[in-house]
VEXNU-255214 format. One line per 3 residues: number of its first residue (from 1); for each residue y negated, x, z negated of N, C-alpha, C, O. Coordinates in pm, 1 decimal, m for minus. Example, Ala and Ser with C-alpha at 12.3 -4.5 7.8 and 13.67 -1.06 7.14 Angstrom:
BEGIN
1	569.0 1319.0 m780.0 450.0 1230.0 m780.0 330.0 1320.0 m780.0 331.9 1423.6 m846.5 | 225.0 1285.0 m708.0 106.0 1367.0 m714.0 m3.0 1290.0 m787.0 m113.8 1340.9 m803.9
END
This chain:
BEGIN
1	2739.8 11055.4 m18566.9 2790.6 10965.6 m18463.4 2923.2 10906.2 m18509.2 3005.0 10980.7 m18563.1 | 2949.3 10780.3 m18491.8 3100.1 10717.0 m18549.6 3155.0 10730.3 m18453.9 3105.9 10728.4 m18341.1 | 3284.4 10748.6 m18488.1 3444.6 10796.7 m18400.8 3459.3 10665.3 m18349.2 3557.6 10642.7 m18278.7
4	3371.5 10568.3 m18374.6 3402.3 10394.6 m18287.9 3340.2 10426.0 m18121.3 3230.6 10459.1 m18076.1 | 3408.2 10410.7 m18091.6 3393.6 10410.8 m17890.4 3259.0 10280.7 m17878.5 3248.0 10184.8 m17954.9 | 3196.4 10303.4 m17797.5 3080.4 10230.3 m17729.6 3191.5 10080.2 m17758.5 3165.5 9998.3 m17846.7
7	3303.3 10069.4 m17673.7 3356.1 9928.8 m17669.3 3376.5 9849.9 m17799.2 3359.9 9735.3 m17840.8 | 3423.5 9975.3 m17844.6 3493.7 9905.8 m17975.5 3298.3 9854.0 m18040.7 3248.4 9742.1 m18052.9 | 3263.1 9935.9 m18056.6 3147.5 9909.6 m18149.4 3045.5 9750.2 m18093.4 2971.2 9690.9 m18171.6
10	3068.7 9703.4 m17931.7 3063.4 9611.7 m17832.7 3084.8 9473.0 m17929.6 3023.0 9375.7 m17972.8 | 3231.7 9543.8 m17931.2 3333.3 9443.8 m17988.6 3315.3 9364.5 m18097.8 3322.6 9241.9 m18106.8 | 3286.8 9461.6 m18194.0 3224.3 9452.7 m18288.4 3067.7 9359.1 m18368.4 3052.5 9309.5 m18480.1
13	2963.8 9370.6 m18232.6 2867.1 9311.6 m18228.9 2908.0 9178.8 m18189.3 2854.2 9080.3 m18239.9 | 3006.7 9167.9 m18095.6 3017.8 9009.7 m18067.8 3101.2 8934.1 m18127.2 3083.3 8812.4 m18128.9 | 3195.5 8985.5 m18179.9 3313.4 8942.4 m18304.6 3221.5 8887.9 m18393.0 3229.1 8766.1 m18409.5
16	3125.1 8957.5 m18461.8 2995.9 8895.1 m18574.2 2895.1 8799.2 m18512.1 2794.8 8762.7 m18573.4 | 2927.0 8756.8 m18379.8 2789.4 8701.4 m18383.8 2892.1 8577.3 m18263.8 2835.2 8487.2 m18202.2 | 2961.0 8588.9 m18259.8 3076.7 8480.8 m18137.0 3199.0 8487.5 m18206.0 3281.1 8576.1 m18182.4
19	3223.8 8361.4 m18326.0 3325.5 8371.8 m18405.9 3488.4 8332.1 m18268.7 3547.3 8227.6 m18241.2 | 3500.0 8440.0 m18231.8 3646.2 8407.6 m18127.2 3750.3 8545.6 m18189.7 3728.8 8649.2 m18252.7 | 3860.7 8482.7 m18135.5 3966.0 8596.9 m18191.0 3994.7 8717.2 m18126.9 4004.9 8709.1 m18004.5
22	4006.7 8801.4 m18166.0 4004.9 8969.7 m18101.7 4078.0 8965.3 m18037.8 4056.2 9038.5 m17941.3 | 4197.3 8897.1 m18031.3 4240.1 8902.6 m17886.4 4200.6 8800.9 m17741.0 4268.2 8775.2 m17641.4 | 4089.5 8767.8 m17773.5 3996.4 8733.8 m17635.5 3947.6 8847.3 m17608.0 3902.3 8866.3 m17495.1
25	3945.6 8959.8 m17715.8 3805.0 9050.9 m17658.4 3869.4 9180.1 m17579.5 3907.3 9272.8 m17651.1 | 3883.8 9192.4 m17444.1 3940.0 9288.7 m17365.5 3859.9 9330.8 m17238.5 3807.0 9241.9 m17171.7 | 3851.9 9418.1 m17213.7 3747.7 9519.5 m17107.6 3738.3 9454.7 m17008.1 3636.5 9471.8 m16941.0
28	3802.3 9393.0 m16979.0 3835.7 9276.6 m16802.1 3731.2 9174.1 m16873.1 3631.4 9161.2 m16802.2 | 3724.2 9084.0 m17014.0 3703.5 8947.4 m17000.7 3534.1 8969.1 m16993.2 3478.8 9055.5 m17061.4 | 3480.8 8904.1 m16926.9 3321.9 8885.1 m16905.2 3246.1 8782.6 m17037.8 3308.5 8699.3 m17103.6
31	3133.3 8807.8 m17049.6 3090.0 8697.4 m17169.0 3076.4 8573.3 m17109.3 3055.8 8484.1 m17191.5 | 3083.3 8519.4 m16935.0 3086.2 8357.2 m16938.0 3262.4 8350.8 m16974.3 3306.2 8236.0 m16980.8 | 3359.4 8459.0 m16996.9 3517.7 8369.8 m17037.0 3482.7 8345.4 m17164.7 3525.6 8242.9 m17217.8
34	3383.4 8451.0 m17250.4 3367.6 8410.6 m17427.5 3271.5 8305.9 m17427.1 3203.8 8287.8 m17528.3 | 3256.5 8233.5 m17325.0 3137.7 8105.5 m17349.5 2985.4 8176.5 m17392.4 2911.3 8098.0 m17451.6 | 2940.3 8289.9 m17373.7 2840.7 8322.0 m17472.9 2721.9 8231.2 m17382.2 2725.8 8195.5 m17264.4
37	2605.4 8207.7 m17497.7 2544.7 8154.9 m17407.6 2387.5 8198.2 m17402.9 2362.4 8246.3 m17513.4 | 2284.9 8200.7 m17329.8 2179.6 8270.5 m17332.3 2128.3 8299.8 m17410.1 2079.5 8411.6 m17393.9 | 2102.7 8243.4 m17525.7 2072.1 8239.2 m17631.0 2143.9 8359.3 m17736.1 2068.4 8419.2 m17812.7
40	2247.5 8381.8 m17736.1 2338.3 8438.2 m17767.2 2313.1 8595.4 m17725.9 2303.4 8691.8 m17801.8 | 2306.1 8592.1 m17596.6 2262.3 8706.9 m17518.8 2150.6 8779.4 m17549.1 2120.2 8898.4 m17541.7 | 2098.2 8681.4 m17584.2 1931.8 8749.5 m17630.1 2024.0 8821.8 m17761.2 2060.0 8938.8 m17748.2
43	2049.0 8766.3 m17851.2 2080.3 8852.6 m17991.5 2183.0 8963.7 m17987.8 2182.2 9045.1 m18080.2 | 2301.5 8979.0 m17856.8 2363.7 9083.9 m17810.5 2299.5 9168.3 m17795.7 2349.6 9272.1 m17839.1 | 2155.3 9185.2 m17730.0 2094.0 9260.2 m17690.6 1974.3 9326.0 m17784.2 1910.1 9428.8 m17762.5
46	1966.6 9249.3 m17876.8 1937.7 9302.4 m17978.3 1978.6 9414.4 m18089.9 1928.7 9514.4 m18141.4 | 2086.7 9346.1 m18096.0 2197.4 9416.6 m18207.9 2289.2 9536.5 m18095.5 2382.6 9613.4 m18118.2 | 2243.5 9518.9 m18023.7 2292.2 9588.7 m17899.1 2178.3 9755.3 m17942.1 2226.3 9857.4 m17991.3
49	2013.8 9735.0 m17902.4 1945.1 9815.3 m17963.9 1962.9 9895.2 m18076.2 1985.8 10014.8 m18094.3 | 1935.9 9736.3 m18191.6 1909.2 9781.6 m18322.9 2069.1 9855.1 m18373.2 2050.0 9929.3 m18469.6 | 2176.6 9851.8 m18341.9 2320.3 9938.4 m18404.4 2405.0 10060.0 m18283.6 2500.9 10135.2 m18300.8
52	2322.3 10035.4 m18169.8 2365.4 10171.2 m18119.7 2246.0 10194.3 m18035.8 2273.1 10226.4 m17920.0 | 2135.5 10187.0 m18061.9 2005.8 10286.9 m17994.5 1969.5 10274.5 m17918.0 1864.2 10334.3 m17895.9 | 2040.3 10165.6 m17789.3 1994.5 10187.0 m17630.3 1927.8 10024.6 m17599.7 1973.8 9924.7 m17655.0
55	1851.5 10022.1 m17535.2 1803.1 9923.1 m17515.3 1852.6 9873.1 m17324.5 1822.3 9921.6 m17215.6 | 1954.9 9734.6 m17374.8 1975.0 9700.4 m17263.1 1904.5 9529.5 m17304.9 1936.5 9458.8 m17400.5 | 1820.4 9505.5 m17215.5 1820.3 9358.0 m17150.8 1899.0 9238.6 m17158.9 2017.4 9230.4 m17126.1
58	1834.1 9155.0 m17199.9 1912.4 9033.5 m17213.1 1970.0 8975.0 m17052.0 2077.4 8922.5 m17022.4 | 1822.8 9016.5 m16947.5 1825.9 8975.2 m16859.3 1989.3 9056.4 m16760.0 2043.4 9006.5 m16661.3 | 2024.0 9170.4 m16821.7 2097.4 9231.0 m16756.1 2227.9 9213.9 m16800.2 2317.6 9284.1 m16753.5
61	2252.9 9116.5 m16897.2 2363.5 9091.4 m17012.9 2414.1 8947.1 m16881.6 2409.1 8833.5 m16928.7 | 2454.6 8958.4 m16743.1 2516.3 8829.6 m16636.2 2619.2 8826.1 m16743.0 2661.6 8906.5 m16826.0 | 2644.0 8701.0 m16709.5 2757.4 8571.0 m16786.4 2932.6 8677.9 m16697.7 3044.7 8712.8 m16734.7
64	2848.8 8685.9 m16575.2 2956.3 8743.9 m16534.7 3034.0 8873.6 m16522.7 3136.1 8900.8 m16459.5 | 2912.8 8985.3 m16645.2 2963.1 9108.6 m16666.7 3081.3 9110.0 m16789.5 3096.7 9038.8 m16888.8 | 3168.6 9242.9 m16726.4 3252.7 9243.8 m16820.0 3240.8 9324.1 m16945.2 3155.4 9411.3 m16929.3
67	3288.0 9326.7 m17048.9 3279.9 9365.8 m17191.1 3295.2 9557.4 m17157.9 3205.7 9630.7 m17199.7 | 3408.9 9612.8 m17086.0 3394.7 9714.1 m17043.4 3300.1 9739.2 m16970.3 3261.2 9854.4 m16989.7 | 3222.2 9666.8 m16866.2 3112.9 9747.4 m16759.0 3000.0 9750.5 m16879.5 2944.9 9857.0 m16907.1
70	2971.6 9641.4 m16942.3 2855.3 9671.6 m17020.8 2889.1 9770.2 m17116.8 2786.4 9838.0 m17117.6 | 2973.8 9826.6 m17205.7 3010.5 9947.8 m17260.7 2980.5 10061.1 m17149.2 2911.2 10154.0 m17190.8 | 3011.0 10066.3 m17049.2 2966.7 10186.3 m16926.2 2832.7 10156.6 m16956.2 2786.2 10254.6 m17014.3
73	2762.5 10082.6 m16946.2 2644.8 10013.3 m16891.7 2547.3 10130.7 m17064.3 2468.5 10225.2 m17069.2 | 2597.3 10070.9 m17135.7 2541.8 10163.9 m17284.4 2588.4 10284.4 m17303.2 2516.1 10348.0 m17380.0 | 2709.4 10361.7 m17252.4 2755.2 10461.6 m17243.8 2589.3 10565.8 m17121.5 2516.2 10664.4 m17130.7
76	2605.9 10498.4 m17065.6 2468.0 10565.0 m16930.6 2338.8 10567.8 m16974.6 2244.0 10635.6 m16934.8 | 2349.2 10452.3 m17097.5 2239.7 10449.8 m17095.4 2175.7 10564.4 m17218.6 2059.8 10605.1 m17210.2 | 2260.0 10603.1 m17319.5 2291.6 10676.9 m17441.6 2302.7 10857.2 m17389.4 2278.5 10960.3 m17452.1
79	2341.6 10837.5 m17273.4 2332.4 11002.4 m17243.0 2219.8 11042.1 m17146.4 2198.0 11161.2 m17124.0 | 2147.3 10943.4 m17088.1 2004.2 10942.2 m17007.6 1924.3 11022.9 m17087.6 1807.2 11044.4 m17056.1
END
């Protein structure tokens, strides 16, 4: 298991795939403040699966969740 926290590792997936600067990326900001866009979401949720194991939904990836709830959101879903 890597010593990278659910967020950080979050962070990580969208830093590579939503070229914005790390300091946009904070537990409050939601992916409609990073512009992400559905499309986008779909491949969060991918790389979301395929690099930490849990399978969350594109459909459940709202514009208006925040970067921390969805880290809870994979944190719940990883100890289920």
């Amino acid at each position: 298991m890597s010593s990278a926290t659910t967020y950080d590792q979050l962070v990580g997936i969208l830093a590579k795939l939503h070229d914005a600067p790390a300091e946009r990326f904070t537990p409050e900001v939601t992916f409609a403040d990073l512009d992400v866009d559905s499309l986008t979401m779909v491949e969060v949720s991918i790389r979301i699966e395929r690099d930490l194991g849990v399978t969350v939904h594109d459909s459940e990836l709202r514009p208006t969740l925040t970067l921390g709830s969805t880290a809870e959101l994979i944190d719940a879903r990883q100890t289920a």
